[in-house]
C-alpha positions as CSV (number, residue, x, y, z in Angstrom):
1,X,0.1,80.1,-14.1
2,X,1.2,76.8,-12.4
3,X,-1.0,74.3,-10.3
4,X,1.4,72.4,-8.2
5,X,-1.2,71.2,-5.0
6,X,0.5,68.1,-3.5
7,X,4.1,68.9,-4.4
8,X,6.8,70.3,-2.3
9,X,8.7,73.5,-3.3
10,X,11.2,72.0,-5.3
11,X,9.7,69.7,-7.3
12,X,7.1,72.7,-8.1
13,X,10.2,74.6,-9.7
14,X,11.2,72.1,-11.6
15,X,8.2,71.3,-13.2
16,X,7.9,75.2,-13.9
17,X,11.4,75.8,-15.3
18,X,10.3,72.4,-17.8
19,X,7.2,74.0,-19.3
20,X,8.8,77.4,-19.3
21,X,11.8,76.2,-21.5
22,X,8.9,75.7,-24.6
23,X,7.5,78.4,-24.3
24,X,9.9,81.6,-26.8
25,X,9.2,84.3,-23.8
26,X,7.9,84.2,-20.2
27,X,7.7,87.3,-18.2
28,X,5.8,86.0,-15.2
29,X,6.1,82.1,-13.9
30,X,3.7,82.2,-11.0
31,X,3.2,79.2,-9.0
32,X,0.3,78.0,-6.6
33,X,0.9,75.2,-3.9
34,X,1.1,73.6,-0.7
35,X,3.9,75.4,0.0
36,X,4.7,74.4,3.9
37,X,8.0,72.9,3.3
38,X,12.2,73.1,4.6
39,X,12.8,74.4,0.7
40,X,11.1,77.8,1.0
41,X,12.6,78.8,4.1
42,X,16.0,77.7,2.8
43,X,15.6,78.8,-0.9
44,X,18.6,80.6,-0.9
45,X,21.0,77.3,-0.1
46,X,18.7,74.8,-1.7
47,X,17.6,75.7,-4.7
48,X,19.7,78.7,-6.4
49,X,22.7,77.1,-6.8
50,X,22.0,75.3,-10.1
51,X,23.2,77.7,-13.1
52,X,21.2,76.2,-15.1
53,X,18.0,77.7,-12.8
54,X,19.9,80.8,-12.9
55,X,20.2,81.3,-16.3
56,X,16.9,80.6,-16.9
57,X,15.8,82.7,-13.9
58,X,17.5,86.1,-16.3
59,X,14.1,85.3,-18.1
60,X,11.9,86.2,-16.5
61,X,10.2,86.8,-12.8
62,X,9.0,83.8,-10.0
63,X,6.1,84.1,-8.1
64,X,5.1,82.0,-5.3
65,X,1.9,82.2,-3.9
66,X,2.4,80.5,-0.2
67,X,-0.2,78.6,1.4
68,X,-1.1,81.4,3.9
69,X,-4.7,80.1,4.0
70,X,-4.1,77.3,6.8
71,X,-1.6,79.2,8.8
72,X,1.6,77.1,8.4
73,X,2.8,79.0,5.5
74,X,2.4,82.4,7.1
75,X,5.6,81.6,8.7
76,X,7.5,82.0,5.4
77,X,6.1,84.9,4.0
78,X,8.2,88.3,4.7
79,X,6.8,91.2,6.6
80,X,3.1,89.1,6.9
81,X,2.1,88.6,10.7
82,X,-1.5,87.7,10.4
83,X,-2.4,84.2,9.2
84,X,-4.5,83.4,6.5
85,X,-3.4,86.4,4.8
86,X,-3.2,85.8,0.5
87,X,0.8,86.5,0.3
88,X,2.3,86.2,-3.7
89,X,6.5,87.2,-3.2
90,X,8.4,88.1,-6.6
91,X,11.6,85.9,-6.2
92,X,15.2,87.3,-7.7
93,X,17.5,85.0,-9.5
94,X,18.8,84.5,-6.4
95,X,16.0,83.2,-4.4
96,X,15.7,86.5,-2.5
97,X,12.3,88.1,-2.4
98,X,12.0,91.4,-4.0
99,X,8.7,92.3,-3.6
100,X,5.7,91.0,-1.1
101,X,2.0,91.3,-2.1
102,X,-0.4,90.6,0.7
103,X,-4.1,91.1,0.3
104,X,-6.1,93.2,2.8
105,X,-9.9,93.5,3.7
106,X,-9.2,97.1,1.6
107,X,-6.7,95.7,-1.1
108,X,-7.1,92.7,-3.2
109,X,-4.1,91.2,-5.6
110,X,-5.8,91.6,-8.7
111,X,-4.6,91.8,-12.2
112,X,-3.9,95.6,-12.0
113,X,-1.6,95.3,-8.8
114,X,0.3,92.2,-10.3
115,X,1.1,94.1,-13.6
116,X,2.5,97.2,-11.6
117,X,4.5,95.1,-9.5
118,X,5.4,93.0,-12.8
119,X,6.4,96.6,-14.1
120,X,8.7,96.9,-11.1
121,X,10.4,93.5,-10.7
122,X,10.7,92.2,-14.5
123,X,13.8,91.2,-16.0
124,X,16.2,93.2,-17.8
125,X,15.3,92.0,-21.6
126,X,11.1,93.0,-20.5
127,X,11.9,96.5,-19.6
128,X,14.1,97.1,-22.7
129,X,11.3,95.8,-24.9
130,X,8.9,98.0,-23.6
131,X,11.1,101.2,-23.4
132,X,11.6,100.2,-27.6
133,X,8.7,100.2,-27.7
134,X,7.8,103.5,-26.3
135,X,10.3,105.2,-28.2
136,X,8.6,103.7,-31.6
137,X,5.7,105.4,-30.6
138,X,6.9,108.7,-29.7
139,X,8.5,108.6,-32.8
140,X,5.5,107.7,-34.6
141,X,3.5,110.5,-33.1
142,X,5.8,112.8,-33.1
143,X,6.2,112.3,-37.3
144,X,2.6,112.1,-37.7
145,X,2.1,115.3,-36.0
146,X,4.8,117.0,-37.9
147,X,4.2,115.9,-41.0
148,X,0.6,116.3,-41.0
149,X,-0.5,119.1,-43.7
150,X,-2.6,121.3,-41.2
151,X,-5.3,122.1,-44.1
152,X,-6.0,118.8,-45.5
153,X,-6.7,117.9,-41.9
154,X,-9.4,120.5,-41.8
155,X,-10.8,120.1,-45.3
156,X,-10.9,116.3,-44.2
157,X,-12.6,116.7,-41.5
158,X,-15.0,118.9,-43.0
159,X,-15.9,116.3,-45.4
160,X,-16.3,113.6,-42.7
161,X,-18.9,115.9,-41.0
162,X,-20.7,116.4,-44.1
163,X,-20.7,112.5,-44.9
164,X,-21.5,111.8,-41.3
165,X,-24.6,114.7,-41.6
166,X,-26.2,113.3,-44.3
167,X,-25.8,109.5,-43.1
168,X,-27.6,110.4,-39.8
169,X,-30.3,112.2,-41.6
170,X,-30.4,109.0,-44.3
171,X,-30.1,106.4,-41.3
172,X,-31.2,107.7,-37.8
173,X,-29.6,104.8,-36.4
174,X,-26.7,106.0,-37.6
175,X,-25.8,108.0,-35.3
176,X,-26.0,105.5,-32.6
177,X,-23.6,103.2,-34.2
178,X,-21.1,106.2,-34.7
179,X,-20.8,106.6,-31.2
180,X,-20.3,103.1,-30.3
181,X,-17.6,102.9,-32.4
182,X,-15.6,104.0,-29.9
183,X,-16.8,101.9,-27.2
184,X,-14.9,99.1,-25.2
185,X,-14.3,96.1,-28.0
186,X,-13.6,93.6,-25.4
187,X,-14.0,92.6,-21.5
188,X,-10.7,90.5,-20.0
189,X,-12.5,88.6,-17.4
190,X,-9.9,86.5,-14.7
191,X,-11.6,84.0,-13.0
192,X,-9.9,83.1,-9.6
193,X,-11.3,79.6,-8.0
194,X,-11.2,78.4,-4.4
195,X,-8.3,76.2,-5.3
196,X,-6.4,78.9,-6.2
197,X,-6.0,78.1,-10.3
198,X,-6.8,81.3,-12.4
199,X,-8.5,81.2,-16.0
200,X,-8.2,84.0,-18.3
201,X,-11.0,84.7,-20.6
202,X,-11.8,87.3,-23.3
203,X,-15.6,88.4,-24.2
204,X,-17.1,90.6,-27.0
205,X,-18.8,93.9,-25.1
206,X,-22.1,92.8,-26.6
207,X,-21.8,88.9,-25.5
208,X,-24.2,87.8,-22.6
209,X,-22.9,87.2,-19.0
210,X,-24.1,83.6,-19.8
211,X,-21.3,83.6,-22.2
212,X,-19.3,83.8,-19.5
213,X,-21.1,80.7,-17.4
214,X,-20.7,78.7,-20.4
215,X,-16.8,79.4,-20.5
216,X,-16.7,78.2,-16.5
217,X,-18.5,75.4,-17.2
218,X,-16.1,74.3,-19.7
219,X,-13.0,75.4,-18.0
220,X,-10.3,72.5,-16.9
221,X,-11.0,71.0,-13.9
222,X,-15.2,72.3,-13.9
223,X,-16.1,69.0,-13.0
224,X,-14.6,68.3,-10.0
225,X,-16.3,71.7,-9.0
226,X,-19.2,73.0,-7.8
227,X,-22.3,73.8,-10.4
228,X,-23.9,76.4,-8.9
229,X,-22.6,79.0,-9.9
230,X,-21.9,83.1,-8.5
231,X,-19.7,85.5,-9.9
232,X,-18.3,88.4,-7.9
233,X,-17.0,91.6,-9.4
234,X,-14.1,93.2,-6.9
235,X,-14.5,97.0,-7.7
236,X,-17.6,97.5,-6.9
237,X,-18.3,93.8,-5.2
238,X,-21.4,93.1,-6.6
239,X,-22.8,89.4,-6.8
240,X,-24.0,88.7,-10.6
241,X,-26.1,85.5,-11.1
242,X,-27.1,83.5,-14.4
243,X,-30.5,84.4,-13.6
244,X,-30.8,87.6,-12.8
245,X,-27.8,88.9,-14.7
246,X,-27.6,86.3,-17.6
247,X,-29.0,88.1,-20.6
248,X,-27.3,91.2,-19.7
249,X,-24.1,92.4,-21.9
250,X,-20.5,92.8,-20.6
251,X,-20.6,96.4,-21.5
252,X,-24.3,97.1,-19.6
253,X,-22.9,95.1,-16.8
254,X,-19.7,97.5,-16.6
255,X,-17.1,94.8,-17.4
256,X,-16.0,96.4,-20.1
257,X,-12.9,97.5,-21.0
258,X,-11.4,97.1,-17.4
259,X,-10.5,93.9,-16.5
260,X,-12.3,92.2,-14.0
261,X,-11.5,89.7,-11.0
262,X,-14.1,87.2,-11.1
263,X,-14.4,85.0,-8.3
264,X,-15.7,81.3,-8.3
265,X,-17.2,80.7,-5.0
266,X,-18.1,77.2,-4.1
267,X,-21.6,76.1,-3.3
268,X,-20.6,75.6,0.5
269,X,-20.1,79.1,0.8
270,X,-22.8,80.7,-0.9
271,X,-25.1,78.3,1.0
272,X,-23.4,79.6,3.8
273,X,-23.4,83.5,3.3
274,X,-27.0,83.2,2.0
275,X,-27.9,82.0,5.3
């Protein structure tokens, strides 16, 4: 994910295809701008006549998130009528758009709806690796299940139970910690700020929400934000605070394993919707 606030559509590229080039694979290059200028209307004669963009376009996927939130790039973005709308459009190597994703009051671009439409629109080397990667584990299921000797399964599992009986009467806590074996390892939280810029954090499901404050707070940028601080989950929308919500873990909040769209509001706004 790119920051490129202040510069026009082409030098925003350019700066992309630089950091992508030391970097061994790139799926998604998404970038985030002011993005009101002659180059994305005219992408198609301006830009994508480099080979050198279009070889390294075969790479992977473009996504340019227009600035849709004052109006003037509404105008650019395909099939979106209403300004102010949050428009992302997955670019070909060709400049043409191949997909448009446009937020609603229903539908929000989240994670989930960017990996589906990543699914869709990713280049040729991406799908291959994940079809291999299917197969390998077909085939390792499939040889697992047919290789497996059905009665040392059972006499295994038989032996397990026993183990497990007599821990659970040794250790009633046991029992408890059994079950939660099983239970979500890990909440992906993405943090979306008003600017736009996205930070991508993973927390243990027994780490505090305040873990999660503490990570804001020392995200790039923090200080030129505001302090006060709200968090907003997007399925359910609940508002989560430091003080009421603090002490409470990622798993008894919900946040885990699903990954979560956290937004950062600024303290203009929440002044403003708590009035």
């Amino acid at each position: 994910v790119k920051d490129m606030s202040g510069l026009n559509f082409r030098e925003s590229l350019s700066d992309a295809l630089e950091c992508a080039q030391t970097q061994d694979k790139v799926v998604l290059l998404l970038l985030h701008g002011d993005f009101d200028d002659e180059a994305v209307d005219r992408m198609d004669e301006s830009l994508w006549k480099d080979k050198a963009i279009l070889q390294m376009m075969s790479r992977f996927v473009i996504a340019v998130r227009l600035n849709v939130d004052s109006g003037d790039g509404a105008k650019y973005a395909e099939g979106v009528r209403v300004a102010k709308t949050p428009t992302i459009q997955m670019l070909d190597n060709n400049g043409k758009v191949m997909k448009t994703l446009s937020e609603s009051q229903e539908t929000r671009i989240d994670e989930t709806m960017m990996a589906a439409c990543l699914e869709e629109c990713a280049p040729l080397w991406y799908k291959k690796e994940k079809e291999a990667e299917c197969r390998k584990s077909e085939m390792r299921d499939d040889k697992n299940k047919d290789g497996g000797d059905k009665e040392g399964t059972h006499m295994k599992k038989a032996k397990l139970s026993d183990l497990s009986s007599e821990q659970e009467e040794s250790n009633p806590s046991s029992a408890a910690t059994a079950s939660s074996s099983h239970a979500p390892s890990s909440a992906i939280l993405l943090f979306r700020f008003s600017d736009g810029s996205t930070v991508r954090r993973e927390f243990k499901a027994g780490d505090a929400l305040s873990d999660a404050f503490d990570a804001l707070e020392r995200a790039p940028g923090s200080e030129d934000r505001s302090k006060s601080l709200t968090l907003i989950q997007s399925y359910p929308k609940r508002h989560l605070t430091r003080t009421e919500h603090g002490k409470l873990t990622m798993e008894e909040l919900g946040l885990a394993p699903n990954a979560a769209l956290i937004v950062r509001e600024q303290e203009q706004e929440q002044e403003q919707e708590q009035e």
